[in-house]
Kinemage of the C-alpha trace (Angstrom):
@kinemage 1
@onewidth
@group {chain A} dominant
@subgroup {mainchain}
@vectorlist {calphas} color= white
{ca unk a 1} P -179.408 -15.626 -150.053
{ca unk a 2} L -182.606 -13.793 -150.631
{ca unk a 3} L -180.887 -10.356 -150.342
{ca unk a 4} L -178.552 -11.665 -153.329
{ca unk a 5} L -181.929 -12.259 -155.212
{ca unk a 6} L -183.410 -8.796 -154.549
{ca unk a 7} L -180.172 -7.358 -155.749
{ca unk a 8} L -180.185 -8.996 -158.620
{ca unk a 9} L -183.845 -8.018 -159.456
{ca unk a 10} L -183.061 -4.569 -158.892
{ca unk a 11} L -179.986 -4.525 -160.757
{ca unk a 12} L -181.606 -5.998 -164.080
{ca unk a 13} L -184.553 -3.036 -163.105
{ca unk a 14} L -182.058 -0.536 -163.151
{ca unk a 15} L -180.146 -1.834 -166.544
{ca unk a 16} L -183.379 -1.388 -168.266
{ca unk a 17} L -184.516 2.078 -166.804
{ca unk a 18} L -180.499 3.118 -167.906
{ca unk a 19} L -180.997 1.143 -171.638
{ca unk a 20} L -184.585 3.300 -172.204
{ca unk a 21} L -183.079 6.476 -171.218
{ca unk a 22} L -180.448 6.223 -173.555
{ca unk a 23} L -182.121 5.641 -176.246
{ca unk a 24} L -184.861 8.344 -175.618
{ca unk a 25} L -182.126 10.411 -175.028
{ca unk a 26} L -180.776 10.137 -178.473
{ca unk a 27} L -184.120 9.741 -180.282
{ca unk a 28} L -185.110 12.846 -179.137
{ca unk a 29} L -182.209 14.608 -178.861
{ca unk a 30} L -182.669 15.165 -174.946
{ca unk a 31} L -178.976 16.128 -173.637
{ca unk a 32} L -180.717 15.817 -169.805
{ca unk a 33} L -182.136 12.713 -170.522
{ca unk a 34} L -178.895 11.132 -172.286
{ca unk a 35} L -177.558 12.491 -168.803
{ca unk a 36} L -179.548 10.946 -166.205
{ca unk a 37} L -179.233 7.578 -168.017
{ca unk a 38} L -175.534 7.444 -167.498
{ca unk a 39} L -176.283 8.029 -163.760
{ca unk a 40} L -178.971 5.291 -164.099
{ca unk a 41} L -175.974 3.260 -165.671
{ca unk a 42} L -174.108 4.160 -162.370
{ca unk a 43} L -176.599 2.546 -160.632
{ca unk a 44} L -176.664 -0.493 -162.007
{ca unk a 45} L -172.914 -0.759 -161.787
{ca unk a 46} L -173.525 0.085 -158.255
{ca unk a 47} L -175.556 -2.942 -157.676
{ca unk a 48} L -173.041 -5.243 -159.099
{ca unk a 49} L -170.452 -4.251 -156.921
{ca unk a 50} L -172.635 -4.314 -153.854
{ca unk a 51} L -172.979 -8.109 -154.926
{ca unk a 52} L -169.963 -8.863 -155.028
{ca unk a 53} L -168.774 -6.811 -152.129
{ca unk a 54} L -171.711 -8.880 -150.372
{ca unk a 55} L -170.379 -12.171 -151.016
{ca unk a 56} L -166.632 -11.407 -150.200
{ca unk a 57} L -167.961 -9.500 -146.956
{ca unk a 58} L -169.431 -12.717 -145.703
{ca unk a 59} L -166.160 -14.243 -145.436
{ca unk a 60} L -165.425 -15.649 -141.591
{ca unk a 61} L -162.518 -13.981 -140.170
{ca unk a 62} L -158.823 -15.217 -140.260
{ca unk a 63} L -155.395 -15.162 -139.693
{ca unk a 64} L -154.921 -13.296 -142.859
{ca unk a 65} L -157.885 -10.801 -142.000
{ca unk a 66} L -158.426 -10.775 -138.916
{ca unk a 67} L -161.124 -8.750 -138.126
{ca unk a 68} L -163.027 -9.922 -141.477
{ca unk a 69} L -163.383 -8.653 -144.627
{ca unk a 70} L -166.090 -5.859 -143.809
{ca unk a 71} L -164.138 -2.993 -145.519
{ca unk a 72} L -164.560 -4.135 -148.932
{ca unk a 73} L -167.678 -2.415 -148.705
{ca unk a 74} L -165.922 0.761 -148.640
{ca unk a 75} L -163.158 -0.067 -151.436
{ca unk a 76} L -166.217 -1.151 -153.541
{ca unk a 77} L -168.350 2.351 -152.671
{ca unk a 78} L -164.637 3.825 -153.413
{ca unk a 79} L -164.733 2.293 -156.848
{ca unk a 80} L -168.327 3.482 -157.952
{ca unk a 81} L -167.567 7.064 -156.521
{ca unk a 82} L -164.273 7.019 -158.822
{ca unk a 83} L -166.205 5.688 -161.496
{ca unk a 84} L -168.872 8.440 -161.035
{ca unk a 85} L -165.943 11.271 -160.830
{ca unk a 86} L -165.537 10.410 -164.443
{ca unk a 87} L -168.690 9.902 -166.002
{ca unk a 88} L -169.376 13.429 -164.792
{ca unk a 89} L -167.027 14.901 -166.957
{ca unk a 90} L -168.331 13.069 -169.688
{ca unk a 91} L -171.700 14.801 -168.881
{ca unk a 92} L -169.928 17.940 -168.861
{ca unk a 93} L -168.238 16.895 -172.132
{ca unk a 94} L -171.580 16.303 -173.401
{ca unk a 95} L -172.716 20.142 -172.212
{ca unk a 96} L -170.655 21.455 -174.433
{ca unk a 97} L -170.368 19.350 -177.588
{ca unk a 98} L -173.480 17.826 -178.043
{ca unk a 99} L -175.874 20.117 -180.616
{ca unk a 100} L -179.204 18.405 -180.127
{ca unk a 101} L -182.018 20.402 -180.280
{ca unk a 102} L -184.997 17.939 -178.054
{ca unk a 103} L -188.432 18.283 -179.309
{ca unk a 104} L -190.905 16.768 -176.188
{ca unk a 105} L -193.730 14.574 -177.973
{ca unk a 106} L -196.211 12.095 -176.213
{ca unk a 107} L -194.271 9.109 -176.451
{ca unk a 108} L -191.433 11.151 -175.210
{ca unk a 109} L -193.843 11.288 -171.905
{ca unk a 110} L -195.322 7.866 -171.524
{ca unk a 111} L -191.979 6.212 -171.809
{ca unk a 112} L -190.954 9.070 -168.963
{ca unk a 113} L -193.705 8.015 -166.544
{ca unk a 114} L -193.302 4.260 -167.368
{ca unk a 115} L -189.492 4.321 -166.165
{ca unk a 116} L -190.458 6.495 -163.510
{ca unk a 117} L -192.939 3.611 -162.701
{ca unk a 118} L -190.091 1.053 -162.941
{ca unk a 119} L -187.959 2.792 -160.566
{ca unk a 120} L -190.192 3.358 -158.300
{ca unk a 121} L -190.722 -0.186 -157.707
{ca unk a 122} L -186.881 -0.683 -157.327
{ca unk a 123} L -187.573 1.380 -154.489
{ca unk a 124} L -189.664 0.041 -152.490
{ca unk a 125} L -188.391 -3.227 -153.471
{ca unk a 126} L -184.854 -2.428 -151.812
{ca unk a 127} L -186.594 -0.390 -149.046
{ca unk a 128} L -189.051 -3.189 -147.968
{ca unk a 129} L -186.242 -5.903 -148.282
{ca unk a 130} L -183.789 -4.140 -146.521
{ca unk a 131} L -186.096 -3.518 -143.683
{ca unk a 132} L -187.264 -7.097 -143.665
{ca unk a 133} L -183.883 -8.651 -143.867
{ca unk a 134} L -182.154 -5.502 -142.022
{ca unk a 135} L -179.985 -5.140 -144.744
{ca unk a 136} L -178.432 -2.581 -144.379
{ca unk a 137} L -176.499 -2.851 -147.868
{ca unk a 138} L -180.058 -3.043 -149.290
{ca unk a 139} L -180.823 0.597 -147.446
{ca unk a 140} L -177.996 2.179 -148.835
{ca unk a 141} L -178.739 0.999 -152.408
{ca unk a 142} L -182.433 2.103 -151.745
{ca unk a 143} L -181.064 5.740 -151.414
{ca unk a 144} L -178.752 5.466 -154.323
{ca unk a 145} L -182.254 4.852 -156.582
{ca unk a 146} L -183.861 7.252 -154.432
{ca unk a 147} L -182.510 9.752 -156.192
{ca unk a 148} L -181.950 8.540 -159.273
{ca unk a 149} L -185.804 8.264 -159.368
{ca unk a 150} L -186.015 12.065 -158.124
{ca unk a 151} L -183.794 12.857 -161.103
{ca unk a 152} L -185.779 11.237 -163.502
{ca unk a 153} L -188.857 13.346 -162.486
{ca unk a 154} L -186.340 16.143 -162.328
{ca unk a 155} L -186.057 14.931 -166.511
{ca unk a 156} L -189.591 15.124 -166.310
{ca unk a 157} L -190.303 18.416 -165.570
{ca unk a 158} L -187.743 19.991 -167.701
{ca unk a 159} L -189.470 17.900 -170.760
{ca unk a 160} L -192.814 20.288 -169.759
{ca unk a 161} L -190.605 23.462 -169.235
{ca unk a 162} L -188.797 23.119 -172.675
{ca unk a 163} L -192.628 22.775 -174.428
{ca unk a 164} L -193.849 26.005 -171.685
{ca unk a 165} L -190.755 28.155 -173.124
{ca unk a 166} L -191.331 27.529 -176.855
{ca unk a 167} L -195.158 28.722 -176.102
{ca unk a 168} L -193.854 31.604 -174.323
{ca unk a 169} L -191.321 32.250 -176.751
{ca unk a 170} L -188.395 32.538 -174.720
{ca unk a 171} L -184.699 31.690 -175.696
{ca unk a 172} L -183.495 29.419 -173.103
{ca unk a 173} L -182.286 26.126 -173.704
{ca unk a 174} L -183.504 24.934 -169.999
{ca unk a 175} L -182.195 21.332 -171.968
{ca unk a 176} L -178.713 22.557 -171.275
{ca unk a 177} L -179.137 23.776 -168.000
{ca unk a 178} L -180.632 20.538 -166.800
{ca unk a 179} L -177.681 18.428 -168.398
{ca unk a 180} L -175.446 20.923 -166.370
{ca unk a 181} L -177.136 20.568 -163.391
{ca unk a 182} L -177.155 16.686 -163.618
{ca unk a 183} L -173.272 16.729 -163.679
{ca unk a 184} L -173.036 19.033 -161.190
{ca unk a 185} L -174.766 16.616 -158.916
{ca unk a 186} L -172.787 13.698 -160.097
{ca unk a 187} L -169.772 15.901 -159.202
{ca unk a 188} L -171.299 16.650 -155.925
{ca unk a 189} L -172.491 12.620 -154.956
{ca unk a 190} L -168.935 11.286 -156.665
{ca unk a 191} L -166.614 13.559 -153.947
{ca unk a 192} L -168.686 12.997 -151.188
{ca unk a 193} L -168.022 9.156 -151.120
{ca unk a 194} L -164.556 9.158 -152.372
{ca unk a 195} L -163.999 11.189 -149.129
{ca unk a 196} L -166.473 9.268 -147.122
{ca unk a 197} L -165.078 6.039 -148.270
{ca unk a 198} L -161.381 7.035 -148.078
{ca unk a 199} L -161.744 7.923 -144.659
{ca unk a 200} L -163.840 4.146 -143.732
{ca unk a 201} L -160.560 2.590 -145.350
{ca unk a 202} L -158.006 4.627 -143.622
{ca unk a 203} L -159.981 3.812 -140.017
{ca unk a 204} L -162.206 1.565 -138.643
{ca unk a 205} L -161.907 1.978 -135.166
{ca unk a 206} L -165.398 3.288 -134.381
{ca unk a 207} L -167.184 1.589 -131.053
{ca unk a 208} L -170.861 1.383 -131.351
{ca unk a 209} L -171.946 1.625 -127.215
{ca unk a 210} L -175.753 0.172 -128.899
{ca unk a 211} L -173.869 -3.255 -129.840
{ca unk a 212} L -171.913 -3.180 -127.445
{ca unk a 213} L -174.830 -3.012 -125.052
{ca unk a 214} L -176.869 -5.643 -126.746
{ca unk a 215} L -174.280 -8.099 -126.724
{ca unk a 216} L -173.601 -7.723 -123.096
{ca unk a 217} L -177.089 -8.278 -122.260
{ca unk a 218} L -177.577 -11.339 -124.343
{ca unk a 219} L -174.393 -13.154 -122.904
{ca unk a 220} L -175.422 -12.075 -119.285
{ca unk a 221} L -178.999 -14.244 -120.154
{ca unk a 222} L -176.903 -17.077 -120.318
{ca unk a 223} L -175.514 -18.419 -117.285
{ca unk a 224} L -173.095 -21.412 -119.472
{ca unk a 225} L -171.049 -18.074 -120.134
{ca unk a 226} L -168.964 -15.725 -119.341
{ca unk a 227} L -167.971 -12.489 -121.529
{ca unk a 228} L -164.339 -11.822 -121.289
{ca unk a 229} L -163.771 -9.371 -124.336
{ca unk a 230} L -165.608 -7.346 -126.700
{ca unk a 231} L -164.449 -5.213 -129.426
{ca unk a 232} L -166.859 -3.979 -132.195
{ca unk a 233} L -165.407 -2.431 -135.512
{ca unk a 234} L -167.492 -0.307 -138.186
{ca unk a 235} L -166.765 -1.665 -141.265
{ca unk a 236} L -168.433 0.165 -143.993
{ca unk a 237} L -172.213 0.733 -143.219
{ca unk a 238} L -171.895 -2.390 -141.112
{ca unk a 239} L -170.311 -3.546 -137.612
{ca unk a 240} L -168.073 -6.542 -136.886
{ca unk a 241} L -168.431 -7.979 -133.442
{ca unk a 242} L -165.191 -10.205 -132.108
{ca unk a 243} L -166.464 -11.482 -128.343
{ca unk a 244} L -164.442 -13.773 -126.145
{ca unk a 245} L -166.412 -16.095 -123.729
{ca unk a 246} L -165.941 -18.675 -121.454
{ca unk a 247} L -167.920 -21.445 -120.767
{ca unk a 248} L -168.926 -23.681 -118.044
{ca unk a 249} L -166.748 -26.683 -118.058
{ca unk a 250} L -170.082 -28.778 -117.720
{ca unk a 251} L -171.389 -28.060 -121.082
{ca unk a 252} L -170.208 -30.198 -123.818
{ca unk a 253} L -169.044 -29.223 -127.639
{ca unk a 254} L -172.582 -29.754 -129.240
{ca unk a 255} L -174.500 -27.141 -126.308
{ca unk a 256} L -171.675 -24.571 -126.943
{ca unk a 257} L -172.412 -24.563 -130.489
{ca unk a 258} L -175.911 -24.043 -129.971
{ca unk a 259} L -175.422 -21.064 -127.450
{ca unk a 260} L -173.277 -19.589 -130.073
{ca unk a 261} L -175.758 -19.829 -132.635
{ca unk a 262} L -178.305 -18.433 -130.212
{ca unk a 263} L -176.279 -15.402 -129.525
{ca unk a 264} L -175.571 -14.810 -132.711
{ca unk a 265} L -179.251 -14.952 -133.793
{ca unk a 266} L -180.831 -12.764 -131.043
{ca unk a 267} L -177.809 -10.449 -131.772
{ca unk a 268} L -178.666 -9.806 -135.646
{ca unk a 269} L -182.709 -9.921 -135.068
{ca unk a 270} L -182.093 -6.827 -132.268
{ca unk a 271} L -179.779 -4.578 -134.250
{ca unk a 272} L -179.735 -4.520 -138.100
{ca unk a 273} L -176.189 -2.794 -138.039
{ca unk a 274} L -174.387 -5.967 -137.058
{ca unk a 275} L -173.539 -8.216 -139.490
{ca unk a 276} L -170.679 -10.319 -138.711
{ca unk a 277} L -170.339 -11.460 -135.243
{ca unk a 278} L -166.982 -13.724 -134.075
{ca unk a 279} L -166.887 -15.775 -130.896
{ca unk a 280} L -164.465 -17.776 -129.645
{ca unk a 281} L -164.232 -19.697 -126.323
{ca unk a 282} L -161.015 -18.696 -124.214
């Protein structure tokens, strides 16, 4: 699928913004900067998981799952919060063990703005995409590199406070407080979807009266059918739709398949939140 594609661009985007940090981190001896890569690192673990997650998600329905395999969107956002639980104690590890002393110089700057460049475009790539394929998967990753890109002007910024200090003469190692404040966010981002995603395991019960609306209106169009049950379930940042129909004895097997396909068409094109739809003639 294309949205696989964009994914994939993104997520070899991000593995090279996270790479580059790292090693301008430790070439000149930025703490903040070794920091913000690991997030970048987050995000790039991030997009692998949304992959996969997006190609298990897909799955049809069955006896086995029977309202689909939606919430492995949420055990996958589960993992990555988990994941960034821990790597913010290693940022806080690296607070207080790590002695560097950074020393800002040009090329400390133009590979700043060039990465700053390269995640920008991540951006908009997952923005434009998502909102062209209404992914919403796409959306949520958008935000994810959102702020990873406001962190790495964050980065920037403290770079030109650090030189502004030593001109001033003041004792401050603002490198410190930035690697602080980076793992005070991570702390912040990491419990917020462990609870978030906890809570989209533990129930997925949630009508959506939009869907529910649009589907209504597109069966009604069709005269062939009848709607005789509707449930919608959130799953994740996405909605499962399970309808029950019946159709006009008149119509034959091939002109019920292409009503289906019709519904299910109009039904993704109107409302980006839907993305698995189940119908079955009763």
């Amino acid at each position: 699928m294309k949205e696989d594609r964009i994914i994939i661009i993104t997520m070899i985007l991000n593995f090279i913004v996270a790479v580059f940090k790292m090693l301008a981190g430790i070439i000149f001896s930025f703490s903040t900067l070794i920091a913000d890569s690991i997030q970048s690192f987050i995000d790039f673990v991030t997009d692998i998981t949304s992959l996969i997650a997006n190609k298990i998600g897909r799955r049809r329905a069955n006896k086995t799952y029977p309202f689909g395999y939606g919430q492995v969107y949420a055990v996958a956002n589960l993992f990555t919060g988990a994941l960034l639980f821990l790597i913010g104690i290693f940022i806080v590890c690296q607070f207080f063990f790590f002695e560097g002393e950074v020393n800002p110089k040009l090329e400390l700057f133009a590979i700043m703005l060039v990465l700053i460049a390269i995640k920008s475009i991540t951006v908009y790539l997952l923005q434009h995409y998502g909102k062209n394929y209404k992914s919403e998967l796409m959306i949520e990753s958008s935000k994810e590199s959102f702020a990873d890109l406001a962190s790495t002007c964050v980065v920037l910024v403290i770079s030109m406070l650090v030189i502004l200090f030593r001109q001033l003469n003041l004792d401050i190692n603002i490198d410190k407080i930035g690697s602080l404040g980076i793992a005070i966010y991570v702390f912040y981002i990491a419990i917020k979807m462990i609870i978030y995603n906890i809570k989209e395991i533990l129930t997925n019960t949630e009508e959506n009266a939009d869907i529910n609306e649009d589907v209504k209106y597109e069966i009604e169009k069709i005269k062939q059918i009848e709607l005789k049950q509707l449930r919608t379930i959130k799953m994740s940042t996405y909605y499962s739709v399970f309808i029950k129909v019946k159709a006009d004895e008149k119509i034959n097997i091939k002109q019920y398949i292409q009503i289906e396909k019709k519904i299910k068409a109009n039904l993704k094109a109107k409302n980006k939140a839907i993305r698995f739809i189940d119908i079955q003639p009763v």
